[in-house]
Each structure stands twice: as structure tokens, then as C-alpha cells.
VMD Tcl script that draws the C-alpha trace (Angstrom):
set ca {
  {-52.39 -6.38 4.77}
  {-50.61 -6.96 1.88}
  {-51.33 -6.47 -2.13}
  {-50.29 -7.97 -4.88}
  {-49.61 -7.49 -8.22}
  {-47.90 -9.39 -10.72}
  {-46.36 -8.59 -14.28}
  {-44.05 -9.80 -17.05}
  {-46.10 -12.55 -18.48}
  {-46.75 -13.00 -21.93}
  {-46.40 -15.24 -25.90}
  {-43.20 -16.78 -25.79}
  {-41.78 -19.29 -28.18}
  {-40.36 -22.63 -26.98}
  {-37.30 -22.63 -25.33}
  {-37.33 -18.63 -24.53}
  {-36.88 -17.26 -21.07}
  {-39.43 -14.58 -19.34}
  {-39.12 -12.99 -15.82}
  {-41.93 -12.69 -13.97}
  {-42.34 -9.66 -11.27}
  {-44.87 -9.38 -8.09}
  {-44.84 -5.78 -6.63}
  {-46.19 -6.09 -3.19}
  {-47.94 -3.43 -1.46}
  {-47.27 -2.59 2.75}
  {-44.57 -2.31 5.02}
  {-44.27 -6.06 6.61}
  {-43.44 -7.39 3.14}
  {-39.99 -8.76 4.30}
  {-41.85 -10.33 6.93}
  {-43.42 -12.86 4.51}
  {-42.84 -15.83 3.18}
  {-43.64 -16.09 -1.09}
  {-44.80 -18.27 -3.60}
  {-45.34 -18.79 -6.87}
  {-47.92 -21.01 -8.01}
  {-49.78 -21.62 -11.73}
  {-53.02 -22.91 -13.09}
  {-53.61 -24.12 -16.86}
  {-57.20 -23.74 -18.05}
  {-58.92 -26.79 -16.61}
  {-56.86 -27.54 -14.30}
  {-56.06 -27.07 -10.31}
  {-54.18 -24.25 -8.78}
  {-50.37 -25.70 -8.29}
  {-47.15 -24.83 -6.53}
  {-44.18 -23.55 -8.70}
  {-41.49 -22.41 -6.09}
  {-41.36 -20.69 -2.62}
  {-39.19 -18.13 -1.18}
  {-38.16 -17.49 2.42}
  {-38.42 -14.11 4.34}
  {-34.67 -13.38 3.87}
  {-34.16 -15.26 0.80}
  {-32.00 -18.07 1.81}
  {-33.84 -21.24 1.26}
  {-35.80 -21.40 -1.82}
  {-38.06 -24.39 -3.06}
  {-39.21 -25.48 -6.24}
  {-41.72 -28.33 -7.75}
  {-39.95 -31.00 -9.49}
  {-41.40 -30.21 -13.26}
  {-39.08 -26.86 -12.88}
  {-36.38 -27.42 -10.55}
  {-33.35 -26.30 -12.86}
  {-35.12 -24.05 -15.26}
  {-37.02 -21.51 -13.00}
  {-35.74 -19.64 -9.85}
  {-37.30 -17.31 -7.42}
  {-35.91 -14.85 -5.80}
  {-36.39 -11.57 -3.90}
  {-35.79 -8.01 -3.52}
  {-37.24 -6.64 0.05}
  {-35.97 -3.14 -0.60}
  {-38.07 -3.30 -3.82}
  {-40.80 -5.11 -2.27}
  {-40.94 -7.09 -5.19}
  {-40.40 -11.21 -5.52}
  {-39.23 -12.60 -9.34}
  {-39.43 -15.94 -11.51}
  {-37.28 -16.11 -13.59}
  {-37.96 -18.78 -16.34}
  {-35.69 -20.40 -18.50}
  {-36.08 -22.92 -21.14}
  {-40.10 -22.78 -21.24}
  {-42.29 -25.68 -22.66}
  {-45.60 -25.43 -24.12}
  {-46.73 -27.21 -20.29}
  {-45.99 -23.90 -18.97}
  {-48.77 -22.47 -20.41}
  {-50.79 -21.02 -17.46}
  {-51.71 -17.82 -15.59}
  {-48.94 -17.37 -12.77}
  {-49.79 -15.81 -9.19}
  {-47.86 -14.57 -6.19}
  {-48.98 -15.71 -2.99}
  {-47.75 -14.05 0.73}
  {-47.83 -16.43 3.56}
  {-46.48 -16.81 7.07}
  {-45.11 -20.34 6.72}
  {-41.85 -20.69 4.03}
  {-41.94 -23.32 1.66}
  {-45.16 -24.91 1.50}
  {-46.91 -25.98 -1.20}
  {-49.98 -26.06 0.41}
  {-52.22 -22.75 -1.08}
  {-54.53 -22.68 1.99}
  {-51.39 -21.58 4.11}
  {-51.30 -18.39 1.91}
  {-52.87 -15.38 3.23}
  {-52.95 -13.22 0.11}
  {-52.43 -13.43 -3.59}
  {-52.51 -11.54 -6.45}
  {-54.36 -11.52 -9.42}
  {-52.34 -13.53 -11.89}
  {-50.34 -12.62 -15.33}
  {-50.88 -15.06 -18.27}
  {-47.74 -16.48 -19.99}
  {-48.33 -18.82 -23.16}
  {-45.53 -20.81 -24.29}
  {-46.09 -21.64 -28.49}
  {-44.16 -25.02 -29.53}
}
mol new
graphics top color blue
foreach p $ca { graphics top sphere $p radius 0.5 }
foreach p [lrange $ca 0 end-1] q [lrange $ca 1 end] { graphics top cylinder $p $q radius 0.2 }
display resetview
């Protein structure tokens, strides 16, 4: 079992940077794969970027490949986005997701999630 909590969202003009945090509850967290995904008000649930157990292979969607990264802290239990150059498409409530399978974009192969932080990019 594993819990989830994310943090760090928030207003933030056009252009600014914000790190996101997920603190993650239970001993097996370095056993799981992560994932960020987002959802904009009317619209689906969608992948942002993945994270292996270890931390070597990272993935990201194409609309943020070179302006967000993920990464991880297993010590810390705790996985980041970092968020660079945000657009006003941003805008959406972010979760964490834990999974066994790295990578995916598919939100069915994620066994828990957390409860989402809201970051709203103003143009």
C-alpha cells in the first residue's frame, strides 16, 4: 500500500518555473514505478512524464519534453516535476501515480494516486 500526496502547485505567471513534490507513504516506495499525469477542467486525465524504480530512464509526453523533468529521491520517498517555461495550457490539477510497470502512459496500469495539487499558469 502506498499513499500519496502531492504539493507545490500554485498561480504562476507565463514563462515561470514551479516544482512540484509527491511524498509517498510505505516502505516498497523504491519498488515503484511513477508518474505524473494532469487534467484541465473538461478535459481527460493525461500522461505528463514517468519515472523508473531507480531513476534511470525517464519519459515524457511530447507537449513537455524539454521544459519539465521528473525525477526521484527514494531516500526521501518523494518523486518531483520540475517545470520550466510554463504556458497558460498547463493549467491543470497535477497527480502522482505509483505503478508496477515504468513508463506507461496508460493510467489503468497505475495502482495508486494521489489527490492532485492545482497549478494555474496566467498569460
Amino acid at each position: 500500500q502506498v499513499q500519496l500526496v502531492e504539493s507545490g502547485g500554485r498561480l504562476v505567471q507565463a514563462g515561470g518555473s514551479l516544482r512540484l513534490s509527491c511524498a509517498a507513504s510505505g516502505r516498497t516506495f523504491s519498488s515503484y514505478a511513477l508518474g505524473w499525469f494532469r487534467q484541465a477542467p473538461g478535459k481527460e486525465r493525461e500522461f505528463v512524464a514517468a519515472i523508473s524504480w531507480s531513476g534511470g530512464r525517464t519519459y515524457q509526453t511530447d507537449s513537455v519534453a524539454g521544459r519539465f523533468s521528473i525525477s526521484r529521491d527514494n531516500a526521501k520517498n518523494t518523486v518531483y516535476l520540475q517545470m520550466n517555461s510554463l504556458k497558460p495550457e498547463d493549467t491543470a490539477v497535477y497527480y502522482c501515480a505509483a505503478g508496477w510497470v515504468a513508463g506507461t502512459s496508460n493510467l489503468a496500469a497505475y495502482d495508486y494516486w494521489g489527490q492532485g495539487t492545482q497549478v494555474t499558469v496566467s498569460s
